[in-house]
C-alpha positions as CSV (number, residue, x, y, z in Angstrom):
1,X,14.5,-31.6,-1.3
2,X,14.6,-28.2,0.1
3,X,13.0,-25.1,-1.6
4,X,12.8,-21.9,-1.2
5,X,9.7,-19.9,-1.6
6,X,10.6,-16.3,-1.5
7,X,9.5,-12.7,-1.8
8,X,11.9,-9.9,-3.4
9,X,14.8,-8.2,-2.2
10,X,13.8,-5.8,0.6
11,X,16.6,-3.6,0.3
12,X,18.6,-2.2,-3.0
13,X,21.7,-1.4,-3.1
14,X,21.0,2.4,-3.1
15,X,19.4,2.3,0.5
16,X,16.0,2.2,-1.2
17,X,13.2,-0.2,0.4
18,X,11.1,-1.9,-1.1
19,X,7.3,-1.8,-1.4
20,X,5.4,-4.3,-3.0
21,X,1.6,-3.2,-3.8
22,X,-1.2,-5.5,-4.1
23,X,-2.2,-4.3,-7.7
24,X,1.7,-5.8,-8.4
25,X,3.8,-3.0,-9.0
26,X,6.4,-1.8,-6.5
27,X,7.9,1.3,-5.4
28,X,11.3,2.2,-3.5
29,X,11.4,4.5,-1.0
30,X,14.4,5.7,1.5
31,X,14.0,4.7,5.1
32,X,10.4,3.1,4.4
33,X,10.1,0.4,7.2
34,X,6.3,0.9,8.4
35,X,4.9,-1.4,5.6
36,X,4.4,-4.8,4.9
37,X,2.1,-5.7,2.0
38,X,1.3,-9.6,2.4
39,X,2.5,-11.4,-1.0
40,X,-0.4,-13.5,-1.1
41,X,-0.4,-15.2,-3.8
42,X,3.1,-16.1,-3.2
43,X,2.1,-17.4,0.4
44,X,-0.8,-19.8,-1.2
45,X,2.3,-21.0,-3.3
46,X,4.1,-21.8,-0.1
47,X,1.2,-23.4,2.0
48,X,0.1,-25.3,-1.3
49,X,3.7,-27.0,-1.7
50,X,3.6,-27.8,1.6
51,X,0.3,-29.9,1.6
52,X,0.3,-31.5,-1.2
53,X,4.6,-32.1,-1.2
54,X,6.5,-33.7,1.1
55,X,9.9,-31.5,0.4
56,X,11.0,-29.4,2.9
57,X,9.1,-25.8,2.5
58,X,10.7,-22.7,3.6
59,X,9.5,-19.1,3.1
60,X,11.0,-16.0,3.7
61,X,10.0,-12.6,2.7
62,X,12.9,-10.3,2.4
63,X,10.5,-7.0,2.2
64,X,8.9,-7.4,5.0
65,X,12.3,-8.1,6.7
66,X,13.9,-5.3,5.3
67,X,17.1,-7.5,3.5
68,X,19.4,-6.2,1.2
69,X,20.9,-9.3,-0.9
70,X,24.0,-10.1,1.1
71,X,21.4,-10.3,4.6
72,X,18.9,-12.8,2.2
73,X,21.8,-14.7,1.2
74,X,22.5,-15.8,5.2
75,X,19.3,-16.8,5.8
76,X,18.5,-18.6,2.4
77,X,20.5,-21.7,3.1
78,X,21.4,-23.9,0.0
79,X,18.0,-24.6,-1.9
80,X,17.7,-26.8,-4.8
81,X,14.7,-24.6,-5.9
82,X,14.1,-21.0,-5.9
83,X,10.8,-19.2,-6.1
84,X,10.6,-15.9,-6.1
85,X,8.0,-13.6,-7.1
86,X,9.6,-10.3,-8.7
87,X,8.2,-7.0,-10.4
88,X,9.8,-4.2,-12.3
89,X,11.4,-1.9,-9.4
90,X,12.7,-5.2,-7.5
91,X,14.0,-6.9,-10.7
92,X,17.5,-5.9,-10.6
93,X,18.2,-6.9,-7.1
94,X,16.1,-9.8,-7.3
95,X,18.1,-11.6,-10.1
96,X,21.3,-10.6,-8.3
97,X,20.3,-12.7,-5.3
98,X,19.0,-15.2,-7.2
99,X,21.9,-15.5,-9.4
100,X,24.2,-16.0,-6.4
101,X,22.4,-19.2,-5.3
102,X,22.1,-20.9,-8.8
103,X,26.1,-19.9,-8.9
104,X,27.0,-21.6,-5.4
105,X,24.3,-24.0,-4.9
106,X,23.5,-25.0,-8.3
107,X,19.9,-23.6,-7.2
108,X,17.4,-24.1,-9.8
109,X,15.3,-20.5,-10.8
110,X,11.2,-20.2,-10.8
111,X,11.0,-16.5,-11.5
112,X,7.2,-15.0,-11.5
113,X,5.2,-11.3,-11.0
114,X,4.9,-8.9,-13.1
115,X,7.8,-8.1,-14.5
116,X,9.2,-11.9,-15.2
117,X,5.7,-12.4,-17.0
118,X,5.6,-9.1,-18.9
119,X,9.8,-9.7,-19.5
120,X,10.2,-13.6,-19.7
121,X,13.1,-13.2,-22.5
122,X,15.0,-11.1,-20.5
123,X,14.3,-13.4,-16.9
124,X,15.3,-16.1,-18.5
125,X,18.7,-15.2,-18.6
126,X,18.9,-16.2,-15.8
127,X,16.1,-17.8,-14.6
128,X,15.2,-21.5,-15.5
129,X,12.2,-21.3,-15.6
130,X,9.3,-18.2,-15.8
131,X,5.9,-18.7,-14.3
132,X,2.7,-16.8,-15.9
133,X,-0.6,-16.4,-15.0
134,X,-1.7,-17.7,-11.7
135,X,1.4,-19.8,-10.9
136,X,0.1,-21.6,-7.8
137,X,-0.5,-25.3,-9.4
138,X,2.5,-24.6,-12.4
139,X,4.9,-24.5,-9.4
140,X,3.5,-27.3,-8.1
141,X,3.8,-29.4,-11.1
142,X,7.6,-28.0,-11.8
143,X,8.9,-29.2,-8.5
144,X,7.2,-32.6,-8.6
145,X,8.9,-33.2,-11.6
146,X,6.4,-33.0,-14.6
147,X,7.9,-31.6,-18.1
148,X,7.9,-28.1,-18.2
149,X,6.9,-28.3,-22.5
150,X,3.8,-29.5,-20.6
151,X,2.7,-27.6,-17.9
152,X,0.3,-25.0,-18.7
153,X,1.5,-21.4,-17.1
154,X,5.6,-22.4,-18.0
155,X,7.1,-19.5,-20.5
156,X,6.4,-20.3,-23.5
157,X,3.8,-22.3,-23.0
158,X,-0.2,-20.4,-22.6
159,X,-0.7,-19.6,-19.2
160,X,-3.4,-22.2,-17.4
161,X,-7.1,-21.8,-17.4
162,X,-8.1,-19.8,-14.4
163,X,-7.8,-22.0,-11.3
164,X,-10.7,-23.0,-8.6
165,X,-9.2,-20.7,-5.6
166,X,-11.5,-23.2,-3.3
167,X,-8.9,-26.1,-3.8
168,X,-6.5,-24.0,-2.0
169,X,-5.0,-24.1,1.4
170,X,-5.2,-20.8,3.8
171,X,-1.9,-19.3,3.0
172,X,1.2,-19.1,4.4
173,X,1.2,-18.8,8.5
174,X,3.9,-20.6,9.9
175,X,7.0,-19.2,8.3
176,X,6.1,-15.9,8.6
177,X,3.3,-14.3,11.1
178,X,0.7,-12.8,8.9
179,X,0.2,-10.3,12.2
180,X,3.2,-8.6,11.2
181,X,2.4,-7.8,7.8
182,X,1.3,-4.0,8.3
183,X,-0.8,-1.7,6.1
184,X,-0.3,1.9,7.0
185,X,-3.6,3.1,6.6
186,X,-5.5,0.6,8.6
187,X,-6.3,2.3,11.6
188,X,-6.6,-1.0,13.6
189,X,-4.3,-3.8,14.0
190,X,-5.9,-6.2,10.8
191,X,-4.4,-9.0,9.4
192,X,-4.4,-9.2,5.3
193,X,-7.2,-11.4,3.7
194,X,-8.4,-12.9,0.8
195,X,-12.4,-13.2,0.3
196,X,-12.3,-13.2,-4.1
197,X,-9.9,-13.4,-6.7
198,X,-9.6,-11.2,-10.3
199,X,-12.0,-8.6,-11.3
200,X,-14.1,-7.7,-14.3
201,X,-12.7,-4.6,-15.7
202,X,-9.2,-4.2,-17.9
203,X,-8.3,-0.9,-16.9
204,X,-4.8,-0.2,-18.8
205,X,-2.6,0.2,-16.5
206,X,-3.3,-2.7,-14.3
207,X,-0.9,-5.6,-14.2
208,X,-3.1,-8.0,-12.7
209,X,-5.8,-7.6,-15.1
210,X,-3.1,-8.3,-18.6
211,X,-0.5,-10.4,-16.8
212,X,-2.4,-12.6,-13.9
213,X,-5.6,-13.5,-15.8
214,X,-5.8,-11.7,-19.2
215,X,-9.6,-11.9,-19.2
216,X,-12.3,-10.7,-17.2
217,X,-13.1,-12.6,-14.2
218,X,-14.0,-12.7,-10.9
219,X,-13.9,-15.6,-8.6
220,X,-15.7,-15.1,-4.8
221,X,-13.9,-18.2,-2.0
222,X,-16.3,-19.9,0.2
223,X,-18.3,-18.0,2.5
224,X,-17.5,-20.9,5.7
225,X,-13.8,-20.7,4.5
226,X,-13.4,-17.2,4.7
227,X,-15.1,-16.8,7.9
228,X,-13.2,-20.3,9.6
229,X,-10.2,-18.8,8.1
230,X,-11.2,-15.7,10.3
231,X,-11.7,-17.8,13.5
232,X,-8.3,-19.4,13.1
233,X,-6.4,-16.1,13.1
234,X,-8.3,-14.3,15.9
235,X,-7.7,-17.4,17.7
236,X,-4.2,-17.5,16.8
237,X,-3.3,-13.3,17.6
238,X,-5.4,-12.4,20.3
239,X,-4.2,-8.9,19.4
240,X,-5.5,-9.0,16.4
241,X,-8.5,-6.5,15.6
242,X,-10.3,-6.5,12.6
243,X,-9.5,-7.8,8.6
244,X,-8.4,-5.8,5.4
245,X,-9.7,-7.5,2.6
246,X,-7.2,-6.4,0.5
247,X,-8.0,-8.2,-3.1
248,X,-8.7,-6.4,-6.3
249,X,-12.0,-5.8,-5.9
250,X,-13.9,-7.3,-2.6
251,X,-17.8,-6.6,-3.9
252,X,-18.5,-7.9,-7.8
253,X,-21.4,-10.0,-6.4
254,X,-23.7,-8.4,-3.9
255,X,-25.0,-11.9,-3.0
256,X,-22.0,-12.6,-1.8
257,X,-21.3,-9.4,0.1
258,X,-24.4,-9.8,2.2
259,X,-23.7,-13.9,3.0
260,X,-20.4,-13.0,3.9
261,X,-21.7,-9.8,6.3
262,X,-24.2,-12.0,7.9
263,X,-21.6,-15.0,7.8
264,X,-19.5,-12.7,10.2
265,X,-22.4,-11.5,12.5
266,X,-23.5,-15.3,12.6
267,X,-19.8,-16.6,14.2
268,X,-19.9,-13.6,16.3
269,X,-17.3,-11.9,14.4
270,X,-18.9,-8.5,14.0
271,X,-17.2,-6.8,17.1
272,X,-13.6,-6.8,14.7
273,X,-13.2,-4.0,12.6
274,X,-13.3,-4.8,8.4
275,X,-11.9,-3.3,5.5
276,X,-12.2,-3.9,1.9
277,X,-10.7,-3.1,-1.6
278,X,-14.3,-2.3,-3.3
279,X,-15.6,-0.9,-6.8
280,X,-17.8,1.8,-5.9
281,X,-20.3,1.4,-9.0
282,X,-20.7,-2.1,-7.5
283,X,-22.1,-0.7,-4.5
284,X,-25.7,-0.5,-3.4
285,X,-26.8,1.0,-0.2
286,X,-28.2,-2.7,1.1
287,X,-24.7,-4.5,0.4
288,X,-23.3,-1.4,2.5
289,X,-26.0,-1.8,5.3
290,X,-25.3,-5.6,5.8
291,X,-21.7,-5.1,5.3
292,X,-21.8,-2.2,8.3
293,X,-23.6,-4.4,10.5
294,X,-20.8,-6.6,9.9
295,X,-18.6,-4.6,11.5
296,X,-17.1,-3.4,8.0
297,X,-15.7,0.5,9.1
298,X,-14.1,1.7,5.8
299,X,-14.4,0.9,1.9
300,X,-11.6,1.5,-0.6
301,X,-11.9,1.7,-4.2
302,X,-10.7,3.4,-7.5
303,X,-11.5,6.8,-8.2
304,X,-8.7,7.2,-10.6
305,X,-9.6,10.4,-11.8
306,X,-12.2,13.2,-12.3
307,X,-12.1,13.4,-16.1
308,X,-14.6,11.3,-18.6
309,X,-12.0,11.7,-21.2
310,X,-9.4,10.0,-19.4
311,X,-11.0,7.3,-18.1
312,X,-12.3,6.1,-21.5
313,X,-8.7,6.4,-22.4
314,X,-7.7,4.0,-19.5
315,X,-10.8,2.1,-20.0
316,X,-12.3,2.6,-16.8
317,X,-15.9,1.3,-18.0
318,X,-18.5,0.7,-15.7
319,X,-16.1,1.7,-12.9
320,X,-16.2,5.4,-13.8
321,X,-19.2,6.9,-13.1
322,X,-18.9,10.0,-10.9
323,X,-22.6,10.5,-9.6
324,X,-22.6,6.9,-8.5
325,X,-19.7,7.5,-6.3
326,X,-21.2,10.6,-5.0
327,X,-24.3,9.0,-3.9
328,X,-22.6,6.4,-2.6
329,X,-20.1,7.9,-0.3
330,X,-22.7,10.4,0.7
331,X,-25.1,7.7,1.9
332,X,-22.1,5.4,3.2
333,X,-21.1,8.5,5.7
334,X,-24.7,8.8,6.9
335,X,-24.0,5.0,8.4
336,X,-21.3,5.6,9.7
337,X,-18.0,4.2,6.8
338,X,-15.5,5.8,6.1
339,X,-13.6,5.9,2.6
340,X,-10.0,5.7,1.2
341,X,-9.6,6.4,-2.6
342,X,-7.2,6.5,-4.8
343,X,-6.2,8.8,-7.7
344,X,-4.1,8.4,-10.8
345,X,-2.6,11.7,-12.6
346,X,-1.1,11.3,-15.9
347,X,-3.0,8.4,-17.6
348,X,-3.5,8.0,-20.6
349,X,-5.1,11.1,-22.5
350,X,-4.6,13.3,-19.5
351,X,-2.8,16.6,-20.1
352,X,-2.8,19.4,-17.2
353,X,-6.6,20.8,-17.2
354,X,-8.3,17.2,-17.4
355,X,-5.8,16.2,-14.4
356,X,-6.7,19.4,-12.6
357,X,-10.6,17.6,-13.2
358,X,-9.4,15.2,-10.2
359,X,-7.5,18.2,-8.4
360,X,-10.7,19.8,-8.5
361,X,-12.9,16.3,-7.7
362,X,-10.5,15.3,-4.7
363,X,-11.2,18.5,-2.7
364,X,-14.8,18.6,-3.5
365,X,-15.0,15.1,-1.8
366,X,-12.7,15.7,0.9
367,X,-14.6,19.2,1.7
368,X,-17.4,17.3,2.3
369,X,-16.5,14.8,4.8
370,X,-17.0,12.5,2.2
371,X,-13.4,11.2,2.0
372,X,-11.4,10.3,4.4
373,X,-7.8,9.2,3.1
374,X,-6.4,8.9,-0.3
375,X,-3.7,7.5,-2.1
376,X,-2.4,9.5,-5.2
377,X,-0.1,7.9,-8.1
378,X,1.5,9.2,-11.1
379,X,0.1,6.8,-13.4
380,X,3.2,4.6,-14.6
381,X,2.5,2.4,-17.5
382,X,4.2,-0.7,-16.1
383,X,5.4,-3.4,-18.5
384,X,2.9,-5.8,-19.3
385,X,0.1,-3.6,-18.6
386,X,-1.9,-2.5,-22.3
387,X,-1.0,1.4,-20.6
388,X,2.5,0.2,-21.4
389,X,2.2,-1.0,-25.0
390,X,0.3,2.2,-25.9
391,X,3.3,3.8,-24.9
392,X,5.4,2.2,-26.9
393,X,4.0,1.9,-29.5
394,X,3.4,5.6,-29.5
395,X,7.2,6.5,-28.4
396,X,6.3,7.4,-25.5
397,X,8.8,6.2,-23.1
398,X,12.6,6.8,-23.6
399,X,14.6,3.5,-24.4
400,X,16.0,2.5,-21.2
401,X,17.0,-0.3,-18.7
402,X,16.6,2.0,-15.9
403,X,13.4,0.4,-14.2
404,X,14.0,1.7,-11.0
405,X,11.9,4.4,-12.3
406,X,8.9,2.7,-13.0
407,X,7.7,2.8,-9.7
408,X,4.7,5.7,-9.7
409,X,6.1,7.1,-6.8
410,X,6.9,10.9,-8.1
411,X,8.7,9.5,-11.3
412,X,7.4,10.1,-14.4
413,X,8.4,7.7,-17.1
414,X,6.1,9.0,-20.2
415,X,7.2,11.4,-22.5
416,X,3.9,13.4,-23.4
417,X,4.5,15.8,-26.0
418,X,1.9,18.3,-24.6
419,X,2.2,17.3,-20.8
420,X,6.1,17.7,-19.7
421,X,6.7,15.4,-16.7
422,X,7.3,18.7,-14.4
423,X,3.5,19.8,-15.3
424,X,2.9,16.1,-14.4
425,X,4.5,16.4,-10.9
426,X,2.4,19.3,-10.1
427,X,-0.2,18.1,-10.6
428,X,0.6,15.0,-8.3
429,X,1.5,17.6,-5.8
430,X,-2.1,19.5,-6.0
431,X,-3.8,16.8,-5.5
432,X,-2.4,15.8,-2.3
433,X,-2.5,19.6,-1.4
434,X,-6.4,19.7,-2.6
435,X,-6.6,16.6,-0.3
436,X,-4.8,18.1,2.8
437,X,-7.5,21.4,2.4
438,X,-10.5,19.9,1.5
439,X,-9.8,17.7,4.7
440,X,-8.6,20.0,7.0
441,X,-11.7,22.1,6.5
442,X,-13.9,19.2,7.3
443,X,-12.0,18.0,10.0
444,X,-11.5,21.7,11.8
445,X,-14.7,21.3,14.0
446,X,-14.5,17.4,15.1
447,X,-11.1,18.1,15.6
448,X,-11.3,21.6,17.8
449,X,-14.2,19.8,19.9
450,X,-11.4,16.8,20.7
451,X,-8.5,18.0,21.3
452,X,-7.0,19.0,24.7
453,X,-4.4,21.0,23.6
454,X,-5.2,22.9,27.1
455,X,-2.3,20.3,29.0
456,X,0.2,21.8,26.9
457,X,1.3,24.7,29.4
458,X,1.4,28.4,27.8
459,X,4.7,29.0,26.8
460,X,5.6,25.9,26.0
461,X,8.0,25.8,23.2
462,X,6.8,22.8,21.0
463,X,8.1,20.8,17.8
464,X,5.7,18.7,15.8
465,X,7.2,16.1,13.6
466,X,5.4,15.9,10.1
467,X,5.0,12.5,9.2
468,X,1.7,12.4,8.6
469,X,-0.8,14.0,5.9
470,X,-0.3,18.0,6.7
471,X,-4.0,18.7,7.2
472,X,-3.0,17.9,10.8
473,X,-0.3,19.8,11.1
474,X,-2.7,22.3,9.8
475,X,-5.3,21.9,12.8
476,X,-2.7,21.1,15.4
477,X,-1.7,24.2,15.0
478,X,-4.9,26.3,14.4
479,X,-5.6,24.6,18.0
480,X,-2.4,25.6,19.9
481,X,-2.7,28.7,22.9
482,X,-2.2,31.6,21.1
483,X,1.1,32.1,23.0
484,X,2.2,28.7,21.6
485,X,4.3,28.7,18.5
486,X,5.7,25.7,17.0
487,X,8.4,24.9,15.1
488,X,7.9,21.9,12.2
489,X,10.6,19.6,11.7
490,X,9.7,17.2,8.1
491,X,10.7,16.9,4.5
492,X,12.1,19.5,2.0
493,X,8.7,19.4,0.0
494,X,6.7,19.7,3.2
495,X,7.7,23.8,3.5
496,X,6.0,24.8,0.9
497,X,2.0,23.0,2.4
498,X,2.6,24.5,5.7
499,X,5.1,27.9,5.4
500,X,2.0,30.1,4.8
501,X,0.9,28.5,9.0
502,X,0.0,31.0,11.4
503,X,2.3,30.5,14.8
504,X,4.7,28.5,13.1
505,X,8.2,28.8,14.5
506,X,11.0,27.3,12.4
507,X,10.8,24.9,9.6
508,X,13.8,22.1,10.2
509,X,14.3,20.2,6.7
510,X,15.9,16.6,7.3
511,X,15.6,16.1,3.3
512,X,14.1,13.4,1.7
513,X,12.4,9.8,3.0
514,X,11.0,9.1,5.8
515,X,10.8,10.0,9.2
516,X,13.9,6.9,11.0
517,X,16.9,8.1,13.0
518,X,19.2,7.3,9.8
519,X,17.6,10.0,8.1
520,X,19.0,12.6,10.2
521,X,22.5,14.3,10.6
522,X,24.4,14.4,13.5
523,X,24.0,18.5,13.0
524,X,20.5,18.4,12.5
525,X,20.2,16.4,15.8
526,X,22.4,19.1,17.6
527,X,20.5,21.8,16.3
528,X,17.6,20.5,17.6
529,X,18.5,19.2,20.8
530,X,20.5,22.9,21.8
531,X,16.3,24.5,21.4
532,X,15.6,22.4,24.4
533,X,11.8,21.7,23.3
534,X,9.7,21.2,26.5
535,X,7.2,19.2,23.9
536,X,7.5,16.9,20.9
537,X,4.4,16.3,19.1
538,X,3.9,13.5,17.2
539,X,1.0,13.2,15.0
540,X,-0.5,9.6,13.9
541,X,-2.8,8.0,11.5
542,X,-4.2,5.4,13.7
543,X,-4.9,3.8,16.4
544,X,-2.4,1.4,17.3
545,X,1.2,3.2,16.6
546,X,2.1,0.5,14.1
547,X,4.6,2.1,12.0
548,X,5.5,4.9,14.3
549,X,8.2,3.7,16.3
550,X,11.3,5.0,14.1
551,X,9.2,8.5,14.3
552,X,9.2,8.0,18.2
553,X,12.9,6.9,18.4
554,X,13.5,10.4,16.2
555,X,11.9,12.5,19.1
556,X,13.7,10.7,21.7
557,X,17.1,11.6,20.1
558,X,15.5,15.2,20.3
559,X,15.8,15.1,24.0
560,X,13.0,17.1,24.6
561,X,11.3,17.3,28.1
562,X,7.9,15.3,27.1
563,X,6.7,13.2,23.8
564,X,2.6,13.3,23.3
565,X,1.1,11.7,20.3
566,X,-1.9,13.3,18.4
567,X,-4.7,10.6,17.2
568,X,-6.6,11.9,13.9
569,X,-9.7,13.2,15.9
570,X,-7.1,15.6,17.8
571,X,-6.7,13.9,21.1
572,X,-3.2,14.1,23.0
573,X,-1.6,11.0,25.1
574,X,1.4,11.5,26.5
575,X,4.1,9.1,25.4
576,X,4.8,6.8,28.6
577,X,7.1,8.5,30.9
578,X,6.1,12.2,30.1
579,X,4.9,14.6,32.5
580,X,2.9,16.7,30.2
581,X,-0.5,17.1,31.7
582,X,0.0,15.5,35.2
């Protein structure tokens, strides 16, 4: 029997891609191709039919492959199952694939995610059949024929009981290479892992938390496993450098952080570089110690917001506590980590002065060197979540079946009485700006002592592509030969960070999305190519280039005499085959 094990749509019908996140919402975004969020739990699925089946397994992610339906239709074959994992922003396209195949083939439908769970009704319209809770073993049992009235986890029936992640297989490796699943803002080459599964809060708005387990939990794998599965990959991609533990939250159990850490230095392991999805109030400065020795380079957790009000209204609990998260980060820097948070604006009970709390919170902690990359969302109460039926109970979202705009992506889908969704926006947009000036000013020296901006010849007339955070646009410039002026060439929202730039030239708009050569006109590329740039600079956010190549193949239709990239600490490297410098 042949199945299909399969991720969403990658591509709408719109031009949008799609971006799955591990908390399991999604987001669109035009031209978006340097991204690849591993679908984990949908890969366990795969590698767990596989061992314990003997059907003939096949798993294709259309995200990561960048498919629109009619591309996933010519390489799904003729399946007698379908399982695909869907969420809100993907749903649409999903079921449009899906129904194709159950129209042609006679393909029988295994919908799950978070929008299938939190919408089964309305899946199962389609759909045969809609998986809830951790679906891993309910698949199982559906495709070796057991009755769906009895499988625990088959809509209607109660999800399972929480399932022993131990009696899993390492996921999915053969189908797909888990080396080319790319997070933007690892700065090394890491491959996607697993070391727990759940977490002990309910924040509101988090699918996982209502849809995936709907009770607190938190389950830690093996310590050999993790570290064998480790071994296996390294072995596997010698290119590989480090690990991004990229679970809901990596450090419940600090007996477990520190077995793992010396685990790691045991097998010899400690020269890759490590990353983790952490709760900061979890954190103690002997987990972080063992964890550094490890070879463990940046933490990532929550920060959510700056305002005690609203995180009791998203019932944040123990995972709010703002002095905690000072000390922390203050004594994690002293060693040597770095830090990536994340920030929600228009929660529930925010209005525009307890959001301007985090505005005000962000730049405090990026003045101080304390953190080093952020990722801000406008809080979207996806369905399913207990965010979502506050909402509506409340009538606070518009009736709709639009859900491409549930995507927390610069949409705002509540209807606040007393917070209009353009007070909402700015408020997004402040915080990234507080971010970009808090961490430009702690940047400036580290960044003036690296650079060599002295290869660039005086005179030079120079265009730097903004396609990363504009703090280093910001310092890039500050750093140029005073005879050097540069033009900026980014997004229509970018002018307004960087218009107030001393020595800035021009400002060349290509729009909206991101930087790929399908972004740009034919008259923008003219434009460009008639000011005969003797330098393109291209800024990047790590080390390795991953998910710079479309910005490269921009600059090359530039036609400019030489390419250089610029590394976050403010060194330039010429692109291969430029002159600049030599």
């Amino acid at each position: 029997m042949d199945i299909l094990v399969a991720n969403s749509v990658g591509v709408d019908r719109d031009g949008y891609h799609m971006v799955h996140v591990p908390s399991r919402w999604s987001l669109g975004v035009k031209n978006f191709t340097n991204c690849g969020y591993y679908p984990w739990q949908l890969a366990y699925t795969s590698s767990l039919l596989k061992r314990d089946t003997s059907h003939n397994i096949k798993f294709l992610d259309g995200v990561l492959r960048g498919w629109d339906v009619e591309t996933y239709l010519q390489h799904a074959g003729k399946p007698e199952w379908l399982i695909m994992e869907s969420s809100t922003r993907t749903i649409r396209e999903d079921l449009r694939f899906a129904k194709i195949l159950k129209e042609n083939f006679g393909t029988r439908l295994i919908f799950t995610g978070q929008h299938p769970m939190a919408h089964p009704e309305e899946v199962l319209k389609t759909a045969d059949h809609v998986c809830i809770g951790e679906y891993e073993f309910a698949v199982l049992d559906l495709v070796q024929g057991k009755n769906p009235q009895q499988i625990a986890g088959i809509y209607p029936n109660d999800r399972g009981e929480l399932i022993d992640i131990n009696r899993l297989p390492f996921p999915e490796d053969d189908d797909v290479s888990r080396i080319d699943y790319h997070e933007p803002n690892c700065r090394y080459k890491q491959i996607q892992m697993y070391g727990s599964r759940g977490c002990p809060r309910r924040c509101n708005f988090c699918a996982a938390a209502t849809l995936y387990y709907d009770e607190l939990n938190w389950r830690p794998r093996n310590v050999d496993d993790v570290v064998k599965e480790i071994q296996i990959l390294h072995e596997k991609y010698p290119e590989m450098e480090g690990v991004f533990f990229d679970e809901e939250v990596h450090n419940i159990k600090k007996s477990f952080n520190i077995s793992l850490a010396k685990a790691i230095r045991q097998a010899g392991l400690q020269e890759l570089k490590y990353e983790a999805m952490c709760e900061y109030a979890s954190l103690d400065e002997e987990a972080m110690e063992e964890m550094r020795e490890a070879g463990y380079y940046k933490i990532r957790f929550g920060i959510e917001t700056g305002s005690d009000r609203v995180a009791e209204k998203m019932t944040l609990g123990k995972k709010h506590d703002l002095k905690k998260l000072k000390s922390m980060v203050e004594y994690g820097k002293s060693i040597g980590m770095l830090f990536y948070g994340t920030i929600s604006i228009g929660g529930l009970g925010s209005d525009k002065d307890e959001d301007q709390k985090t505005v005000d919170l962000v730049y405090d902690l990026a003045a101080k060197g304390w953190l080093d990359e952020i990722q801000v969302s406008i809080n979207t109460p996806q369905p399913g979540t207990d965010f979502y039926n506050s909402c509506t109970e409340e009538s606070l979202i518009p009736q709709s079946n639009d859900w491409e705009g549930f995507d927390g992506n610069g949409h705002v889908v509540v209807n606040y009485p007393h917070y209009p969704a353009e007070e909402i926006q700015a408020s997004f947009r402040n915080a990234l700006k507080a971010f970009d000036l808090g961490k430009g000013k702690a940047q400036a020296k580290t960044f003036a002592e690296n650079t060599n901006t002295w290869i660039i010849p005086s005179g030079s007339r120079i265009l730097i592509l903004r396609c990363v955070r504009s703090w280093m646009i910001r310092l890039i410039m500050e750093n140029l030969h005073p005879k050097n002026k540069a033009d900026v060439l980014g997004q229509d929202i970018s002018l307004n960070d960087l218009k107030d730039l001393s020595g800035l030239g021009e400002f060349y708009s290509y729009g909206s999305g991101f930087f790929a050569t399908e972004s740009f006109s034919s008259e923008l590329i003219k434009e460009l190519k008639e000011q005969h740039y003797d330098l393109v600079l291209i800024p990047v956010a790590n080390n390795h280039l991953e998910g710079f190549q479309n910005v490269l193949e921009v600059a090359h239709l530039i036609e400019p005499a030489n390419i250089s990239y610029v590394y976050p600490e403010g060194v330039i490297q010429p692109v291969e085959g430029s002159s600049i410098g030599i």
